[in-house]
VEXTORMI-199760 format. One record per residue (C-alpha): residue in one letter; chain; residue number from 1; x, y, z. Coordinates in steps of 0.001 Angstrom, whole numbers. Layout:
N
+------+------+-----+---------+---------+---------+
! code ! unit ! pos !      c1 !      c2 !      c3 !
+------+------+-----+---------+---------+---------+
!    a !    A ! NUM !       X !       Y !       Z !
...
+------+------+-----+---------+---------+---------+
//
This chain:
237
+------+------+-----+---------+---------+---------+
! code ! unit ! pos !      c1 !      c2 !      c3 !
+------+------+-----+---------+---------+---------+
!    x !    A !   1 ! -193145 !   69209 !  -60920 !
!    x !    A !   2 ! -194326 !   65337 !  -60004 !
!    x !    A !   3 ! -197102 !   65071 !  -57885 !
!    x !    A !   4 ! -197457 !   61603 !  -55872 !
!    x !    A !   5 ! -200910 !   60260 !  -56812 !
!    x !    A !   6 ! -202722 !   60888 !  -53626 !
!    x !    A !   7 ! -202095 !   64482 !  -54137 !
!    x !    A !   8 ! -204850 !   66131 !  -56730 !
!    x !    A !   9 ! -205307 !   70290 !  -57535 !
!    x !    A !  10 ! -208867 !   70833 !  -58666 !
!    x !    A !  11 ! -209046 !   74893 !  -60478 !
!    x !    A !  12 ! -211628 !   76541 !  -61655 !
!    x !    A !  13 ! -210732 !   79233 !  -64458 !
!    x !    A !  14 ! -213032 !   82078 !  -65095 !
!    x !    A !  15 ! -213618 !   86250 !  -64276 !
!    x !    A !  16 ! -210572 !   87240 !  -66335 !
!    x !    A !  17 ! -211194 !   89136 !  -69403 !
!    x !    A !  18 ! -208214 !   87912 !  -71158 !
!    x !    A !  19 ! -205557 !   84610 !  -69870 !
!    x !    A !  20 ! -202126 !   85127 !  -70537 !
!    x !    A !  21 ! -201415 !   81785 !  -72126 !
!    x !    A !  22 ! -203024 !   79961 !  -75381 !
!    x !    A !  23 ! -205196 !   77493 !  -72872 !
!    x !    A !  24 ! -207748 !   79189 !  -70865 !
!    x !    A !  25 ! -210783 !   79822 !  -73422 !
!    x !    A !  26 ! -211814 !   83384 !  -71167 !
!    x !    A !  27 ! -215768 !   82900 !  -72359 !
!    x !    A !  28 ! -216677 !   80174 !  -70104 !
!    x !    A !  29 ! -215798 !   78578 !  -66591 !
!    x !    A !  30 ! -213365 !   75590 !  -66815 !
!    x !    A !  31 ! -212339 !   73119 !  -64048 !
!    x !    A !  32 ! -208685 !   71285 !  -64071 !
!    x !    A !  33 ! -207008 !   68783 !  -62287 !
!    x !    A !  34 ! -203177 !   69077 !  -61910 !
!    x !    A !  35 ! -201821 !   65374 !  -60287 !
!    x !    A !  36 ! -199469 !   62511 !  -61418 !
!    x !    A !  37 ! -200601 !   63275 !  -64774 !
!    x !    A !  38 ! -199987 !   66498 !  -65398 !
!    x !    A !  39 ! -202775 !   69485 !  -66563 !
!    x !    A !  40 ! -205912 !   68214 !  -67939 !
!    x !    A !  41 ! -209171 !   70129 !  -68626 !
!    x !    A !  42 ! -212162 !   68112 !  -66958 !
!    x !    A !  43 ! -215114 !   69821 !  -67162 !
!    x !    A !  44 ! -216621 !   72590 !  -68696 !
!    x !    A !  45 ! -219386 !   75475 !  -67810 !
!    x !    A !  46 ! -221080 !   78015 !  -68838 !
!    x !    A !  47 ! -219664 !   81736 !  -68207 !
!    x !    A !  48 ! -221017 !   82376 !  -64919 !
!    x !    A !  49 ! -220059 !   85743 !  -62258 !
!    x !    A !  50 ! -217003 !   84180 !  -59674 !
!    x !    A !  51 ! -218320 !   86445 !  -57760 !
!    x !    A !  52 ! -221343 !   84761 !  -56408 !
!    x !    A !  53 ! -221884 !   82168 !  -53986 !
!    x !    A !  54 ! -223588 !   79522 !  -55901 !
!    x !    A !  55 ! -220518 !   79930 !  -58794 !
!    x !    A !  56 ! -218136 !   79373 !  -55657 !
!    x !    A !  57 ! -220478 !   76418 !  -54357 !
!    x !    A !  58 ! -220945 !   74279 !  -57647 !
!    x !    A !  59 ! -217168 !   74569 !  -57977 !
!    x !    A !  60 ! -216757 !   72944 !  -54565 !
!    x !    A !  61 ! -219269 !   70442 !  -54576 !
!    x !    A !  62 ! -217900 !   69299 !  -57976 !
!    x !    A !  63 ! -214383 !   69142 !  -56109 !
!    x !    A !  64 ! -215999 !   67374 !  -53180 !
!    x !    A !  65 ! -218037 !   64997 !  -55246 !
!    x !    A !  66 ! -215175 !   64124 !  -57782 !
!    x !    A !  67 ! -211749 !   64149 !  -55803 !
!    x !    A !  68 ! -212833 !   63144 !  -51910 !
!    x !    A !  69 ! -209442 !   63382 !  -49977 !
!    x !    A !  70 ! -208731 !   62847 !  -46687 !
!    x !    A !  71 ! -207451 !   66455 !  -46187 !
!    x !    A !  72 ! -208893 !   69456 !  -48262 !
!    x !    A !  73 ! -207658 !   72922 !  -48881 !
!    x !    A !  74 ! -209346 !   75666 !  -50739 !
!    x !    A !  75 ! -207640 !   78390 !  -51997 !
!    x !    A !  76 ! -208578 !   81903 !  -53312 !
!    x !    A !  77 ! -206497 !   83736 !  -55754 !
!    x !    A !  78 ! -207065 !   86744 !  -57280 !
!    x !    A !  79 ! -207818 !   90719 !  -55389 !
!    x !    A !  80 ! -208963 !   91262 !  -51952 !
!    x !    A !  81 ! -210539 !   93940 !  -50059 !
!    x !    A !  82 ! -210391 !   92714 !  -47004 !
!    x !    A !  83 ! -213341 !   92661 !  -44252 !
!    x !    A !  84 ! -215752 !   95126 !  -46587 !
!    x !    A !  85 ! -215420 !   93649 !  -50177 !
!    x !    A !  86 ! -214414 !   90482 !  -49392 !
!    x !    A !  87 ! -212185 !   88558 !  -52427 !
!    x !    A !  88 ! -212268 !   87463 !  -56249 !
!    x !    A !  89 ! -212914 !   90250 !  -58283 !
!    x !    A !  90 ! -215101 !   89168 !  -61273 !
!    x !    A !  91 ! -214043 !   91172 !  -64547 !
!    x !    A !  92 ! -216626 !   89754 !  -66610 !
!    x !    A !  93 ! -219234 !   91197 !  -64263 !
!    x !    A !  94 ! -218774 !   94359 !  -63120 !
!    x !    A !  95 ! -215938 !   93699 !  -60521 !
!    x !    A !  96 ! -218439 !   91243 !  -58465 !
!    x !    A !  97 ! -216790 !   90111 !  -55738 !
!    x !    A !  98 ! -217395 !   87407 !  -53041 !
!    x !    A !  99 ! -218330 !   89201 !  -49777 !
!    x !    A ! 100 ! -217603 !   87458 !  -46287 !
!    x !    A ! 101 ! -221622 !   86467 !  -46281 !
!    x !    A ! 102 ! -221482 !   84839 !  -49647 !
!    x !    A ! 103 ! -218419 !   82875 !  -48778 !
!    x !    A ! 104 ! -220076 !   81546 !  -45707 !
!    x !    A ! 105 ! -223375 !   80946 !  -47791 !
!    x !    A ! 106 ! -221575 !   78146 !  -49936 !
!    x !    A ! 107 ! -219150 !   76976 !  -47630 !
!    x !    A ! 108 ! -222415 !   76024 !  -45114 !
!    x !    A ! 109 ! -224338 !   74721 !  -48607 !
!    x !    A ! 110 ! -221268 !   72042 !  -49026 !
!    x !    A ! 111 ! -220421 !   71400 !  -45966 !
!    x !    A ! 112 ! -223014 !   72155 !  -43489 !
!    x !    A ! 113 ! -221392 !   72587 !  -39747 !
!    x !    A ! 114 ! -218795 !   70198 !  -41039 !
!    x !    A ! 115 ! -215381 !   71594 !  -40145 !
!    x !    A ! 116 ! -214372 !   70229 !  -43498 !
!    x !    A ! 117 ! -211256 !   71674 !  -45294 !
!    x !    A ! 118 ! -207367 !   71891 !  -43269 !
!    x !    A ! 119 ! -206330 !   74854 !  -44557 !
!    x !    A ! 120 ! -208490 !   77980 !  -46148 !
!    x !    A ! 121 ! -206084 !   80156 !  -47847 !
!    x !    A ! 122 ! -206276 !   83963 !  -49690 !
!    x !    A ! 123 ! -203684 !   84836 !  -52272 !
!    x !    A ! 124 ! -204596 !   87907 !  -52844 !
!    x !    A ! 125 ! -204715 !   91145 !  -50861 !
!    x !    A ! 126 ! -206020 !   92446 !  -46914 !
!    x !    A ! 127 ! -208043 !   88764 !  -46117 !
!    x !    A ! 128 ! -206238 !   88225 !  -42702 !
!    x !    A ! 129 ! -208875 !   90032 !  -40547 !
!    x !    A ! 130 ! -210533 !   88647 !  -38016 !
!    x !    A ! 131 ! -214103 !   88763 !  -39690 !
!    x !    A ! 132 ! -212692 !   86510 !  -42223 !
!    x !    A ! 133 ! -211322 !   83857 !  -39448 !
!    x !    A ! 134 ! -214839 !   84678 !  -37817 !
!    x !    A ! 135 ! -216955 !   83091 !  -41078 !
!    x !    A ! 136 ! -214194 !   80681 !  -41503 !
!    x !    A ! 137 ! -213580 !   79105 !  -38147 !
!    x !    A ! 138 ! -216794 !   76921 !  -38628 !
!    x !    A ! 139 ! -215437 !   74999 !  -41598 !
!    x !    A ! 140 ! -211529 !   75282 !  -41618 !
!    x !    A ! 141 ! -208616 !   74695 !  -39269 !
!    x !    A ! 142 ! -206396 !   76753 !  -40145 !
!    x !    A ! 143 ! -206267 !   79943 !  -42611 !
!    x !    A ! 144 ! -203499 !   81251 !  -44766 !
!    x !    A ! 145 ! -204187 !   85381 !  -45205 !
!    x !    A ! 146 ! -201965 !   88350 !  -45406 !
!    x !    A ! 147 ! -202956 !   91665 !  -43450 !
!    x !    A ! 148 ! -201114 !   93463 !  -46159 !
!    x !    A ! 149 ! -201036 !   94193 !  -50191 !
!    x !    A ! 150 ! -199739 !   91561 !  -51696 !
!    x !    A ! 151 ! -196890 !   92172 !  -54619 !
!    x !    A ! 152 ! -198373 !   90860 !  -58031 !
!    x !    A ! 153 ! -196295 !   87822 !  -58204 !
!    x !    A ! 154 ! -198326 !   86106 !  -55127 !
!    x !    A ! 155 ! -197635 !   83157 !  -53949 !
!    x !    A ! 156 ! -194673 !   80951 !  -54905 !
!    x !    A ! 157 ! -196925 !   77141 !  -55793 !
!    x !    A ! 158 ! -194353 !   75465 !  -57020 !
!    x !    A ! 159 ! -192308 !   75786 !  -53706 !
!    x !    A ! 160 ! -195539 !   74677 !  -51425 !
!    x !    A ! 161 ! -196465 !   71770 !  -53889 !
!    x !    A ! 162 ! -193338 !   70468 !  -54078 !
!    x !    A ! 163 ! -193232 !   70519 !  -50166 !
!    x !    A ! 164 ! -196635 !   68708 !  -50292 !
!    x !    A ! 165 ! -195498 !   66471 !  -52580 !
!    x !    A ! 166 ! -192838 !   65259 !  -50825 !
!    x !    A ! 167 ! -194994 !   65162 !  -47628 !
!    x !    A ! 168 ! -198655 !   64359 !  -48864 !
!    x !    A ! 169 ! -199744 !   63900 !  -44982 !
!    x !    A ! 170 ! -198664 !   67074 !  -43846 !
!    x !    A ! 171 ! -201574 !   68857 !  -41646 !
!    x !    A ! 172 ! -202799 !   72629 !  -42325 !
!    x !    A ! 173 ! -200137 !   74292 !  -39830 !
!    x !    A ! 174 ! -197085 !   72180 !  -41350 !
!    x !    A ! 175 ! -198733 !   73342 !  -45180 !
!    x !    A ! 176 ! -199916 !   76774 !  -44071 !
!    x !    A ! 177 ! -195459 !   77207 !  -43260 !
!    x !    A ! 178 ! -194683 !   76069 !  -46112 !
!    x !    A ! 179 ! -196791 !   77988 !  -48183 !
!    x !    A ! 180 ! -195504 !   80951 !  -46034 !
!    x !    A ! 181 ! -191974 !   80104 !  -46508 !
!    x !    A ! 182 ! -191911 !   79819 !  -50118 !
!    x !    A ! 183 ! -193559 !   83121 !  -50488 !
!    x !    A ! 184 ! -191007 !   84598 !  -48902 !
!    x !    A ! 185 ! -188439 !   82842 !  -51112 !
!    x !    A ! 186 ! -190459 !   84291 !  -54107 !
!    x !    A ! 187 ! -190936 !   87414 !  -53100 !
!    x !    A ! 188 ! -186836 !   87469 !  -52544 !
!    x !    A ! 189 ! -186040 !   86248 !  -55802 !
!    x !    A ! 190 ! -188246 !   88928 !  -57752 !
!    x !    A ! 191 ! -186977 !   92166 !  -55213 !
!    x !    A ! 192 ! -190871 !   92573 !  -53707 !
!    x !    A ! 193 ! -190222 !   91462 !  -50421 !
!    x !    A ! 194 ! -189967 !   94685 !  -48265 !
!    x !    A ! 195 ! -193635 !   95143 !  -46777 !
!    x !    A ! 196 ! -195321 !   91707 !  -47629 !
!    x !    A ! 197 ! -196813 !   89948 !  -44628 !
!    x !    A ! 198 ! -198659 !   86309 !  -44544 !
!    x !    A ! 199 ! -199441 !   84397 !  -41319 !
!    x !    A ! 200 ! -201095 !   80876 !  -40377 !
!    x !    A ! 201 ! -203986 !   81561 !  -37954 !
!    x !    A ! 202 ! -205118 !   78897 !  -36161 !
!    x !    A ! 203 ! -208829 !   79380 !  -36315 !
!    x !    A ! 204 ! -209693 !   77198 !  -33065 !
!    x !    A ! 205 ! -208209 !   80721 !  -31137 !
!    x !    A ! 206 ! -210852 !   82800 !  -33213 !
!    x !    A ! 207 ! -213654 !   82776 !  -30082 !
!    x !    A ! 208 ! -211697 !   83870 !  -27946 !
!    x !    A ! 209 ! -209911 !   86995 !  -29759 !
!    x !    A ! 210 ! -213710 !   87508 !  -30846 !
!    x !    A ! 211 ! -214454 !   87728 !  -27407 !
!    x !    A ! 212 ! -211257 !   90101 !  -25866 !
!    x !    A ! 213 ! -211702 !   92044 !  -28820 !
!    x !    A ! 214 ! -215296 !   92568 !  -27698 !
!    x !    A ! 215 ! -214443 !   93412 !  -24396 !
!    x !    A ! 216 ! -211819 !   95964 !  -25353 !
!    x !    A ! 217 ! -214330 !   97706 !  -27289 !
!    x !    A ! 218 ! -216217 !   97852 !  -24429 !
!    x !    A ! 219 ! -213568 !   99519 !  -22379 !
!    x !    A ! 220 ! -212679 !  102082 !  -25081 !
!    x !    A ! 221 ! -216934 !  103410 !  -25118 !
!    x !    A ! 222 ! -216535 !  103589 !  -21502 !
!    x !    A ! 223 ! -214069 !  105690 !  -21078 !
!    x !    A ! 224 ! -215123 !  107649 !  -24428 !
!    x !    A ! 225 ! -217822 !  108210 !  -22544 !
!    x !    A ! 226 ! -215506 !  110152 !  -20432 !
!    x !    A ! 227 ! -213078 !  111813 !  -22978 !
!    x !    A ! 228 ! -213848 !  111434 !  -26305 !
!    x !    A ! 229 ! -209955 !  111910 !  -27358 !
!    x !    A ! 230 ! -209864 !  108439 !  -26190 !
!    x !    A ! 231 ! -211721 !  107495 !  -29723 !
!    x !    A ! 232 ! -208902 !  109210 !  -31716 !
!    x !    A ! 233 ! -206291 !  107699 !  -29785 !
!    x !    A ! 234 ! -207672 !  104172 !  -30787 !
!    x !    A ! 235 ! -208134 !  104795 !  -34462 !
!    x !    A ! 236 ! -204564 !  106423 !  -34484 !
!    x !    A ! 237 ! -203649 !  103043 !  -32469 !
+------+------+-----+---------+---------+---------+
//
């Protein structure tokens, strides 16, 4: 696929044992750049966990420092636990994982109380919880999650990129659809498409379902207070 040249894909390779392909040396982190000129390896580091913040910082900085654009999106690929374990499961180092804090500990190291990047997006498992729109509400407009599992083939890049492509302007809710769509279409072509779920969130909402969530919890102690079947009721609910 042709990218325009105002359209760049910084990666950063590392926490797999073993790459399926003859390209990705597995012993050390490596960055890429996919644009109008096709895959090149850019920079090189030393093996470091993917599962810390400062791994997940230096990679954005360099990103940030290197390839400025007028709209950013960072993307996570990989497992996800969800609200407890948080996402990108490091098997060089004992399954380390980046936890909700440590994502918002390098997101606020590059880019302070900027509300820098359109789109933050999880392709992976269980990321589209409200504690993750919670963290990432300060620094993102919109956030690409699924609720669910996702089936092992993930998201379908070559449909979304192409979109972008042909529309590098595109905000973060005409992206986050696309990438949505063409999911779907992948998960169609390859028979997983049954139980998969992925939604656009538009993380300018995220105070105020903070807030009635709040207040519902409220209500529930209250009357628990009362009858305390009311508490299995709600976690049946």
């Amino acid at each position: 696929m042709q990218l325009p040249e105002d359209v760049n894909v910084v990666i950063e390779t590392g926490g797999a044992s073993v790459w399926q392909n003859d390209v990705v040396d597995a012993s050390k982190l490596q960055r890429w750049v996919y644009n109008s000129e096709g895959l090149q390896l850019i920079d090189e580091q030393p093996s470091a966990s993917m599962g810390q913040a400062q791994t997940l910082a230096d990679f954005l900085q360099f990103a940030k420092t290197n390839y400025p654009a007028e709209r950013t999106a960072v993307l996570f690929w990989n497992h996800g636990g969800g609200s407890v374990s948080g996402v990108s499961f490091d098997e060089n180092y004992d399954a380390d994982s980046l936890t909700l804090d440590e994502l918002s500990q390098a997101m606020k190291e590059v880019y302070g109380d900027k509300k820098a990047l359109e789109v933050v997006g999880f392709d992976t498992c269980l990321m589209a919880t409200l504690d993750t729109a919670n963290v990432f509400q300060k620094y993102a407009r919109y956030m690409v999650a699924s609720e669910e599992t996702e089936p092992g083939n993930g998201w379908l890049y070559s449909g979304w990129l192409g979109s972008l492509a042909k529309d590098p302007s595109m905000d973060g809710a005409k992206l986050g659809k696309a990438i949505c769509d063409s999911f779907v279409k992948g998960c169609k072509e390859v028979g997983t498409d049954k139980e998969i779920t992925l939604s656009v969130t538009d993380l300018s909402k995220t105070v105020a379902i903070t807030s009635a969530v709040r207040n519902m919890g409220k209500v529930v102690l209250q009357k628990a207070e009362k009858d305390t079947s009311v508490c299995a009721e709600f976690a049946r609910s």
